[in-house]
TORKETI-174911 format. One record per residue (C-alpha): x, y, z. Coordinates in pm, whole numbers, padded with zeros to 5 digits, always signed. Each point is the difference from the previous one (the first is absolute). Example, Ala and Ser with C-alpha at 12.3 -4.5 7.8 and 13.67 -1.06 7.14 Angstrom:
<recs>
rec xx:+01230; yy:-00450; zz:+00780
rec xx:+00137; yy:+00344; zz:-00066
</recs>
This chain:
<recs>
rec xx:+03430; yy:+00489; zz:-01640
rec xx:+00183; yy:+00348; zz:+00102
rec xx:+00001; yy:+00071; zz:-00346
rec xx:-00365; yy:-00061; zz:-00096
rec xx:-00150; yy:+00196; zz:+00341
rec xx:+00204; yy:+00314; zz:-00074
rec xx:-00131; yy:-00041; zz:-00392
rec xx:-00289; yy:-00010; zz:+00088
rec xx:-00067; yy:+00276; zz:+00302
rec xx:+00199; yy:+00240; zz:-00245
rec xx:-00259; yy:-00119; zz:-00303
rec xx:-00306; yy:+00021; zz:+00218
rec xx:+00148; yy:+00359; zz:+00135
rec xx:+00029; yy:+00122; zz:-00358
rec xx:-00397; yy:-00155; zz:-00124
rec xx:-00171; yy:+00133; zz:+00302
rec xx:+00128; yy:+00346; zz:-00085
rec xx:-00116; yy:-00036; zz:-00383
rec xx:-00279; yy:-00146; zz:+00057
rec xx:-00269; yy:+00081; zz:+00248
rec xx:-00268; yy:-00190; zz:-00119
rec xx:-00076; yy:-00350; zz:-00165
rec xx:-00002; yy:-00033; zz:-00365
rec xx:-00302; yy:-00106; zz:-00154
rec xx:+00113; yy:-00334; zz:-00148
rec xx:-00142; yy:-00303; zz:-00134
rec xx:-00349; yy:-00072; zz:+00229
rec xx:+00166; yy:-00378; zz:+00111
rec xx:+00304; yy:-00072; zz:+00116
rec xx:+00220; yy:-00214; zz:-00217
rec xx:+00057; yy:-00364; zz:+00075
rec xx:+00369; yy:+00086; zz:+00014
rec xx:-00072; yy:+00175; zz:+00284
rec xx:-00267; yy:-00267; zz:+00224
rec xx:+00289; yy:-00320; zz:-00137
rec xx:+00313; yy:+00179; zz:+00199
rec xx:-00220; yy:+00103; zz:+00294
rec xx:-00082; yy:-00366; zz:+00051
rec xx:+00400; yy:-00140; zz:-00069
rec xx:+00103; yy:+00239; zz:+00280
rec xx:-00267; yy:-00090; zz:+00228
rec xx:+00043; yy:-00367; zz:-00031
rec xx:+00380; yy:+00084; zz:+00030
rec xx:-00059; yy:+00159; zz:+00294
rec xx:-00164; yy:-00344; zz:+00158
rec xx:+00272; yy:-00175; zz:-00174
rec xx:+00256; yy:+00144; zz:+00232
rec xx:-00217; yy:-00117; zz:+00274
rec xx:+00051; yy:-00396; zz:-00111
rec xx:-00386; yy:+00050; zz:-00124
rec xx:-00154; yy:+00027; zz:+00389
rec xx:-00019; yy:+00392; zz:+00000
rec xx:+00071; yy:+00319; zz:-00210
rec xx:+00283; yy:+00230; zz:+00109
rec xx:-00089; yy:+00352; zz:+00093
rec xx:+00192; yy:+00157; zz:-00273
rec xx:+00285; yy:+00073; zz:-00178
rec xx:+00214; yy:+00258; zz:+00149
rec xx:+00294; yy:+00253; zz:-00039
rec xx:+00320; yy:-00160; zz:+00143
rec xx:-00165; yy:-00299; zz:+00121
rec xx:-00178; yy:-00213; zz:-00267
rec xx:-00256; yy:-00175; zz:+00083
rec xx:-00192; yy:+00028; zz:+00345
rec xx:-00105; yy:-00257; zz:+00212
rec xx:-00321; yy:-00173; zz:-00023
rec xx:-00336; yy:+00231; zz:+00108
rec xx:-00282; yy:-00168; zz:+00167
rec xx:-00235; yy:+00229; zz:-00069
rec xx:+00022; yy:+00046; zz:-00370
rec xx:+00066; yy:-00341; zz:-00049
rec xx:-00389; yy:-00051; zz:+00079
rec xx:-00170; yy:+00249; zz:-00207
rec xx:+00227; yy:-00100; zz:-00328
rec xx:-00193; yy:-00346; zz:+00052
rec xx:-00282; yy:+00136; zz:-00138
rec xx:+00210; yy:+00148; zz:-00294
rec xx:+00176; yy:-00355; zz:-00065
rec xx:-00385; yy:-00185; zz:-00005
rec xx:-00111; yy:+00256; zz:-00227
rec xx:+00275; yy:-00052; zz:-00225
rec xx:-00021; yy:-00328; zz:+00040
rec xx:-00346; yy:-00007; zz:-00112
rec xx:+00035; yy:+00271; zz:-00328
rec xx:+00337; yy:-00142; zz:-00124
rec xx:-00090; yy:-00371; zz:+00007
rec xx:+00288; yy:-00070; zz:+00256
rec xx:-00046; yy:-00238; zz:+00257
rec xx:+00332; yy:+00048; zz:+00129
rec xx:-00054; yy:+00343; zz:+00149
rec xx:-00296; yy:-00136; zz:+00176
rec xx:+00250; yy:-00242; zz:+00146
rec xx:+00215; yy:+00251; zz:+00089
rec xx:-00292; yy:+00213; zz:+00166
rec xx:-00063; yy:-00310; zz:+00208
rec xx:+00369; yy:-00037; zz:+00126
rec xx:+00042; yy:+00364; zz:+00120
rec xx:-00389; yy:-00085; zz:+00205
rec xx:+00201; yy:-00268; zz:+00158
rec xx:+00297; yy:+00128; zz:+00107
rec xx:-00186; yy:+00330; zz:+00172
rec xx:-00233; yy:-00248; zz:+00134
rec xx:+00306; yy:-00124; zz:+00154
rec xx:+00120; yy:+00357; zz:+00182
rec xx:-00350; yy:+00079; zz:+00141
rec xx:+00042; yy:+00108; zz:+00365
rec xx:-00159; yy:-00217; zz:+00278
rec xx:-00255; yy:+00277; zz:-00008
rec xx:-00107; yy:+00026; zz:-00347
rec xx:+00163; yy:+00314; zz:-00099
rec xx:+00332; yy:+00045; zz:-00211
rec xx:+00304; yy:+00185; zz:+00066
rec xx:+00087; yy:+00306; zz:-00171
rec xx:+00242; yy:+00095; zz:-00208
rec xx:+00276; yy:-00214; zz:-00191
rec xx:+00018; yy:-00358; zz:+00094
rec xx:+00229; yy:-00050; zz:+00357
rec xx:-00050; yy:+00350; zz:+00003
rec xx:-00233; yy:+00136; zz:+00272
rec xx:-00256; yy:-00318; zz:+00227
rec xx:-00226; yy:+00245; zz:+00114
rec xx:-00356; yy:-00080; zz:-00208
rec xx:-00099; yy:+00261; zz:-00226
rec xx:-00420; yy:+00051; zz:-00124
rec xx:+00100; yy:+00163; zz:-00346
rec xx:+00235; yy:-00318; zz:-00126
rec xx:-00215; yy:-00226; zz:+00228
rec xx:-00316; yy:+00110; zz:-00253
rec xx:+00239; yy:+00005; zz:-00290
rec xx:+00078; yy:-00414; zz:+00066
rec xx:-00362; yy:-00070; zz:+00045
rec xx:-00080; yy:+00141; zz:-00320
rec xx:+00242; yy:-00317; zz:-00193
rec xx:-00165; yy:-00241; zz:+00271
rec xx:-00346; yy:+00112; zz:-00119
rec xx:+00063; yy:-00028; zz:-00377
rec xx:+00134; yy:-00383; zz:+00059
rec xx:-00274; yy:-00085; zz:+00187
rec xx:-00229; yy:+00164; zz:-00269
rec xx:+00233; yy:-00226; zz:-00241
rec xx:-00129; yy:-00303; zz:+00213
rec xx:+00306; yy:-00045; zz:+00215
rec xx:-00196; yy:+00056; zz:+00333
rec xx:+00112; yy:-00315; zz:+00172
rec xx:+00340; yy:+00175; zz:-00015
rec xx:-00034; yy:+00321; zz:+00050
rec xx:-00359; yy:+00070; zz:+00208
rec xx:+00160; yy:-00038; zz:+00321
rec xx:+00235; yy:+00266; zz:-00054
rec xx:-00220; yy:+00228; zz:-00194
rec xx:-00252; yy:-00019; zz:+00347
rec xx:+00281; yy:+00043; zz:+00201
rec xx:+00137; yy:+00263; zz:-00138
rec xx:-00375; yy:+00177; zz:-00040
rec xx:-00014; yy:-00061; zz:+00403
rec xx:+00329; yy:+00185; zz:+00037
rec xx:-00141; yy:+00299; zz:-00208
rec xx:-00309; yy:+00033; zz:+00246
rec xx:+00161; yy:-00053; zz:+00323
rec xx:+00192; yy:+00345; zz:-00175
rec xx:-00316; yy:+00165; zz:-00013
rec xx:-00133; yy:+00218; zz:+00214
rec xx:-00437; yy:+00053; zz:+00072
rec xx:-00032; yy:+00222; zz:-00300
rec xx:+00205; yy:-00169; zz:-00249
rec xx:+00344; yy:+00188; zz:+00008
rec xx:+00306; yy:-00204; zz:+00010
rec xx:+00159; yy:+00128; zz:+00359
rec xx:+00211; yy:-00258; zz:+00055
rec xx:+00304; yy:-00193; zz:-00170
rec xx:+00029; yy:+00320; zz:-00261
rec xx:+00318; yy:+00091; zz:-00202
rec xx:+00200; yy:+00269; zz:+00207
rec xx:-00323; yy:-00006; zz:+00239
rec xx:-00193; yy:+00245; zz:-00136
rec xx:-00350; yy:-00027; zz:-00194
rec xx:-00029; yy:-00076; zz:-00374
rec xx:-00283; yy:+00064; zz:-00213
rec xx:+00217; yy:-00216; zz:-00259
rec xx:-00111; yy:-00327; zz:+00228
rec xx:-00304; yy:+00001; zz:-00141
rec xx:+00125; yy:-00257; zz:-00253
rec xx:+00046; yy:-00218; zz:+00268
rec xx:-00332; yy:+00030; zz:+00076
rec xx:-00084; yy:-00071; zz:-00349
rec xx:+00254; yy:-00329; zz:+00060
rec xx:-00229; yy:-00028; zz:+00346
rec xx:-00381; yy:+00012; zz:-00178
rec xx:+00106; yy:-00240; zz:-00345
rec xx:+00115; yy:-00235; zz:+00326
rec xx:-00334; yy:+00000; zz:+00176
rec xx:-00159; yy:-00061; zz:-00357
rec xx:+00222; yy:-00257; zz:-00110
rec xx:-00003; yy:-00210; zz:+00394
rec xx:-00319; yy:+00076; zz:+00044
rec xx:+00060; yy:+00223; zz:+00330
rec xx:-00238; yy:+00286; zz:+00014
rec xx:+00192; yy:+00152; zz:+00258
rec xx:+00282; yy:+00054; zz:-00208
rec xx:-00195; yy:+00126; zz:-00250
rec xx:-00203; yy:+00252; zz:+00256
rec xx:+00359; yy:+00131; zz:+00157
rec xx:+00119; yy:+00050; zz:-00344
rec xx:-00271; yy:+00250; zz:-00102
rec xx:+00030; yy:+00205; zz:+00364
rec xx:+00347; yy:+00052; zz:-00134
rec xx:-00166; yy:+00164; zz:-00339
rec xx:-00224; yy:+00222; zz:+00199
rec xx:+00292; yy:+00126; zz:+00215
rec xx:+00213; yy:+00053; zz:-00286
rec xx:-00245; yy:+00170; zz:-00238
rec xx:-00014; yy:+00228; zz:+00314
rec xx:+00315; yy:+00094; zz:-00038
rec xx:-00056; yy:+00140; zz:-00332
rec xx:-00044; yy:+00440; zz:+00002
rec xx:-00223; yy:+00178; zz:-00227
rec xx:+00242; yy:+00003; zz:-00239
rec xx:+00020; yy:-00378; zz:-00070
rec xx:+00349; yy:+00006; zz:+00148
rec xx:+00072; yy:-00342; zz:+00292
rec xx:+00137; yy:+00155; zz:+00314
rec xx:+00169; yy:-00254; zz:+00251
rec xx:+00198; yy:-00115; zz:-00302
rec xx:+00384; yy:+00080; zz:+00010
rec xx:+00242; yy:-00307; zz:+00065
rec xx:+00216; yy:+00147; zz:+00251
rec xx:-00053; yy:+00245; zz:+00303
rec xx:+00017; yy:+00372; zz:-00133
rec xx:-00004; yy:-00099; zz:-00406
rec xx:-00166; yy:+00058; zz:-00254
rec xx:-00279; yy:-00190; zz:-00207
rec xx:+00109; yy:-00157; zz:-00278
rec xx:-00199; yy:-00121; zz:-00327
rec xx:+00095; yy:-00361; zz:+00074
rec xx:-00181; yy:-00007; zz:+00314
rec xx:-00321; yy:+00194; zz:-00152
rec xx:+00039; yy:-00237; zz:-00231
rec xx:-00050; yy:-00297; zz:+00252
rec xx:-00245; yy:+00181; zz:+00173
rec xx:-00254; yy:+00047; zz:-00353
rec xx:+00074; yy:-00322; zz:-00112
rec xx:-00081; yy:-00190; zz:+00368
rec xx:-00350; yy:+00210; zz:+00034
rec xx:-00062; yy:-00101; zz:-00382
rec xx:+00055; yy:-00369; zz:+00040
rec xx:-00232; yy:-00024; zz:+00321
rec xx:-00265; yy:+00180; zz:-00204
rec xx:+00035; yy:-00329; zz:-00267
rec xx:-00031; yy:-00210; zz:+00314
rec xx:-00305; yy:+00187; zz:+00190
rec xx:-00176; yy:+00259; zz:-00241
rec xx:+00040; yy:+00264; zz:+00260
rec xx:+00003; yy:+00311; zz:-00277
rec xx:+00157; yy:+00185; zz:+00310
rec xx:+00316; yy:-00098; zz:-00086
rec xx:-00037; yy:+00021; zz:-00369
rec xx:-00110; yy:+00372; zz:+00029
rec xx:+00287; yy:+00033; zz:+00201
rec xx:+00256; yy:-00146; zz:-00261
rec xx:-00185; yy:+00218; zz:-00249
rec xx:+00079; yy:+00350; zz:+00225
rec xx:+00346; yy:-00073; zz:+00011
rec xx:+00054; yy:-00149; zz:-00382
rec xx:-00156; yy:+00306; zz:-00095
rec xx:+00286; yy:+00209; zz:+00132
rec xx:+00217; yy:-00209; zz:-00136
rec xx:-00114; yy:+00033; zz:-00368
rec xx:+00022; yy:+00397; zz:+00068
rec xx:+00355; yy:+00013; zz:+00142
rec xx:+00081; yy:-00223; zz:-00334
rec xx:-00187; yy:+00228; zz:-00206
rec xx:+00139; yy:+00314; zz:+00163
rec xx:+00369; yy:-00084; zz:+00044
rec xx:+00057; yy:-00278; zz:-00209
rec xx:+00117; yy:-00151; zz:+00281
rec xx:-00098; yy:-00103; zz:+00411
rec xx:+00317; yy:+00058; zz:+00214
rec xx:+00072; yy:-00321; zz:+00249
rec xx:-00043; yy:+00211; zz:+00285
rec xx:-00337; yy:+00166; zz:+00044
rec xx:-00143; yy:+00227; zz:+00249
rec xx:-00389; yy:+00033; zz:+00184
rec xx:-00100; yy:+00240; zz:-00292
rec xx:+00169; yy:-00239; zz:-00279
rec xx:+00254; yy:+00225; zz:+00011
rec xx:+00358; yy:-00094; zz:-00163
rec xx:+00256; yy:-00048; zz:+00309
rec xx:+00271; yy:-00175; zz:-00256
rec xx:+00201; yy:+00030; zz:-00286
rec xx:-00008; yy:-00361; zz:-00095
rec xx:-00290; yy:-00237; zz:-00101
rec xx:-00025; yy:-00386; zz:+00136
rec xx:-00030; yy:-00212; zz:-00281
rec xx:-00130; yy:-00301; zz:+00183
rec xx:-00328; yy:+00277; zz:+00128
rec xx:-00054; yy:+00048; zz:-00388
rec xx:-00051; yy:-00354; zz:-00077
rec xx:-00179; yy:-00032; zz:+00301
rec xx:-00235; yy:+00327; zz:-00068
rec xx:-00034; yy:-00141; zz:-00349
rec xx:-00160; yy:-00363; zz:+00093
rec xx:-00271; yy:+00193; zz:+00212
rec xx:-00050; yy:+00205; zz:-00286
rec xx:-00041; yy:-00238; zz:-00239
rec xx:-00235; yy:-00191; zz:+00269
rec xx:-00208; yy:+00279; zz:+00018
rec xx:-00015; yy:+00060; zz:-00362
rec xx:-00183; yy:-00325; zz:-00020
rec xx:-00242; yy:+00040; zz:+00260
rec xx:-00108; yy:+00336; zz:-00163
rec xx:+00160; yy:+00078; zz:-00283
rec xx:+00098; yy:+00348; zz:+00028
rec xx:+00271; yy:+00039; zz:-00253
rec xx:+00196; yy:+00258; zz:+00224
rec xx:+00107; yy:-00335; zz:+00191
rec xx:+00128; yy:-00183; zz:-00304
rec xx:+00232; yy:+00296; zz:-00148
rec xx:+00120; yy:+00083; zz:+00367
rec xx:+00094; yy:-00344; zz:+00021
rec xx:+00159; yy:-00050; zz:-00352
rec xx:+00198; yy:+00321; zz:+00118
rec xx:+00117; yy:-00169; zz:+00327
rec xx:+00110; yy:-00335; zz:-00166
rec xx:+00158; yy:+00143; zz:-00301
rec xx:+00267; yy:+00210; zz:+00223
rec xx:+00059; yy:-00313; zz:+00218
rec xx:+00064; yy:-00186; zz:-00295
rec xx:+00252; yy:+00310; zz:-00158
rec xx:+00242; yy:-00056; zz:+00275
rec xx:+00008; yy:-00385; zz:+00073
rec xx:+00366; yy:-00094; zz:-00032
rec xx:+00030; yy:-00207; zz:-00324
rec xx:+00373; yy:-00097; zz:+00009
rec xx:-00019; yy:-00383; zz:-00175
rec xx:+00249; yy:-00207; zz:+00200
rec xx:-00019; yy:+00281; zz:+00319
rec xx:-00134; yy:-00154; zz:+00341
rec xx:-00186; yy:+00316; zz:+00016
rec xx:-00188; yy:-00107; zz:-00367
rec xx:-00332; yy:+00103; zz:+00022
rec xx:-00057; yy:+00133; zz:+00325
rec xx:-00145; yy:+00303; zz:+00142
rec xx:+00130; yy:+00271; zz:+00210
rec xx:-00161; yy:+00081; zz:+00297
rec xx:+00055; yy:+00350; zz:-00057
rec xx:+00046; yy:+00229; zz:-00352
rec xx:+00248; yy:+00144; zz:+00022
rec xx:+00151; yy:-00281; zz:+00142
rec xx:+00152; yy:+00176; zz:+00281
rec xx:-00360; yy:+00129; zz:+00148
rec xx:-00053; yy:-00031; zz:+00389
rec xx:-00229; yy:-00319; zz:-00070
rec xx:+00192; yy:-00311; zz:-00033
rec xx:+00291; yy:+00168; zz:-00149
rec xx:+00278; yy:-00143; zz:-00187
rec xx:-00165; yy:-00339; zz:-00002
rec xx:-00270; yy:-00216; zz:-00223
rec xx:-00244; yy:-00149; zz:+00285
rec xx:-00168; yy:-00296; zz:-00123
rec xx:-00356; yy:+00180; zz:+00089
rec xx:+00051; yy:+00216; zz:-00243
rec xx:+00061; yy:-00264; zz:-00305
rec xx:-00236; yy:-00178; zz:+00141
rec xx:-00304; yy:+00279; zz:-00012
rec xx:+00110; yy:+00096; zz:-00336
rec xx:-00091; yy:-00342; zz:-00146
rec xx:-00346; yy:+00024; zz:+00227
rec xx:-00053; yy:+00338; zz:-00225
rec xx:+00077; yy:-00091; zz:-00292
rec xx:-00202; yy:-00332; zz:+00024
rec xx:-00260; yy:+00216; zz:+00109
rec xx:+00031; yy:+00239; zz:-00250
rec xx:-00047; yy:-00289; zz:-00271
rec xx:-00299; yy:-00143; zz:+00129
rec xx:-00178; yy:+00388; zz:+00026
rec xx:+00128; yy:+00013; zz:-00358
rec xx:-00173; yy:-00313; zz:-00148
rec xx:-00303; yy:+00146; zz:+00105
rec xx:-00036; yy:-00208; zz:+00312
rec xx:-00199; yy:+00143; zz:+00289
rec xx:-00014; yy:-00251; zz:+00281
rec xx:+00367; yy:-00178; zz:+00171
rec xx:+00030; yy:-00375; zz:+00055
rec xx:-00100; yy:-00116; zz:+00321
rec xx:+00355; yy:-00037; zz:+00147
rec xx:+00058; yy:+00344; zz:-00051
rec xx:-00235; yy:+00068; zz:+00342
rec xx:+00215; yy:-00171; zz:+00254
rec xx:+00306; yy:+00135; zz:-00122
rec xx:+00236; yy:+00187; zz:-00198
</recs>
């Protein structure tokens, strides 16, 4: 393990001062690529005895501890998989890790934070995350099972709301995140799916007061993870893609033209530096020296979404850009634990995530290049699952 981490922060060292921008490349990612990204990931819940999906593999320790809130939005992944590779197994699997997290809920709806044991105080960001696997089972037909929790857990996220939509209460570090928007997307698909037009109603005050926290130049304020940090490209990321998905779910083209304003600025800073540092500033300015690799996947499925709502090519080739240095430094070591991951970071040493593979990030690379296949093919519209979660 020593071995490989030094290896590989002295490798990633060397590439990121050769090369500052991504290579051109095939258009599609190899199936080399998508096959490893899915051994780790199911590795990853293998280490969990099948119930859950560690949060990563990491320098000096191995593998982490089981993570809640990932755990729910790689349900989605697993039923998707399920569903293009013919594998009834995964869906299986998908179903296990909804029952065991139905089995932590809090008396109060919400989830803890964190790593497993870790932290009991509830937490709206993983709380949303969860509700996004409950509401792709119960699309699947498994309401019986998982309704309850998928209302109770939607209760928790408005009792967290305050009159104009804002999550005020039960926030990470206990400040205000623009990024908890795609709770609210995991908040409206709820309402649809239960039938609870209050859910649904809450869910779209939180899209108003986030869009309102956008500035002229299409950058989210409100958006850092911790007190006095920066914005990073994985929380953008989360912010474009939960406006996007409750524009699928309500047609408000406010929150498409939104998306649009800040995806636009992200095809320039491609286009300009080759590259979009992790850490960004209220003028899109670069704050970092390193890039997070799990905010390029994520960047590239709302790309790629977008590209099929309008077709503007810019989209597509930002997006092929994105992908195609993700998939030039997953670890491909046959026999490695680490086979087929993704860093959180490039180098691998960068402030986000660093010196680690966190399971979000395998699992958002798979979403892309899925996603990237299907924009491909020449399909325009998403199966229905895809609008409760993901």
């Amino acid at each position: 393990m020593l071995t490989h981490f030094i290896k590989r922060a002295v490798g990633d060292s060397v590439h990121a001062r050769a090369a500052a921008a991504p290579p051109d490349g095939p258009d599609r990612v190899a199936d080399v690529h998508l096959d490893a990204a899915i051994g780790w990931l199911l590795r990853s819940i293998e280490v969990c005895d099948g119930k859950a999906s560690s949060k990563g593999y990491r320098f000096m320790k191995g593998w982490m501890p089981p993570y809640p809130e990932t755990t729910g939005y790689i349900i989605p992944t697993l039923l998707t998989l399920a569903r293009e590779h013919r594998s009834p197994g995964l869906a299986a699997t998908a179903e296990a890790m909804g029952t065991w997290l139905a089995g932590i809920q809090r008396p109060d709806g919400g989830f803890a934070g964190r790593e497993y044991g870790i932290q009991s105080e509830p937490d709206v960001f993983d709380t949303g995350m969860i509700l996004l696997g409950f509401n792709t089972l119960v699309h699947k037909g498994l309401g019986e099972t998982f309704a309850s929790p998928a209302r109770r857990a939607a209760e928790f996220l408005v009792s967290s709301m305050d009159e104009s939509g804002c999550f005020t209460r039960n926030m990470s570090h206990q400040i205000l995140h623009a990024y908890n928007v795609r709770s609210a997307w995991a908040l409206m698909a709820a309402g649809q799916l239960l039938g609870e037009p209050r859910f649904v109603d809450r869910a779209a005050d939180c899209a108003r007061w986030t869009m309102a926290q956008q500035n002229e130049n299409g950058f989210y304020l409100s958006n850092n993870f911790k007190p006095g940090g920066n914005a990073n490209t994985h929380g953008t990321a989360y912010v474009m893609r939960g406006l996007l998905q409750i524009h699928y779910l309500s047609g408000d083209e406010a929150c498409l033209a939104s998306v649009r304003r800040a995806a636009d600025e992200v095809c320039r800073l491609t286009e300009r530096h080759g590259r979009i540092a992790a850490e960004l500033g209220p003028e899109w300015q670069y704050l970092s020296s390193h890039v997070c690799l799990t905010g390029y996947a994520q960047l590239a499925i709302v790309l790629y979404r977008l590209f099929a709502i309008g077709g503007e090519a810019n989209y597509r080739v930002t997006a092929d850009k994105l992908l195609s240095e993700v998939a030039r430094y997953q670890a491909l070591e046959e026999g490695m634990p680490w086979h087929g991951a993704i860093s959180g970071s490039f180098p691998i040493y960068g402030r986000y995530a660093p010196l680690q593979y966190p399971n979000w990030a395998t699992k958002f690379f798979i979403d892309a290049i899925l996603a990237q296949r299907h924009v491909h093919s020449g399909k325009s519209t998403w199966p229905d699952q895809d609008l409760y979660g993901g």
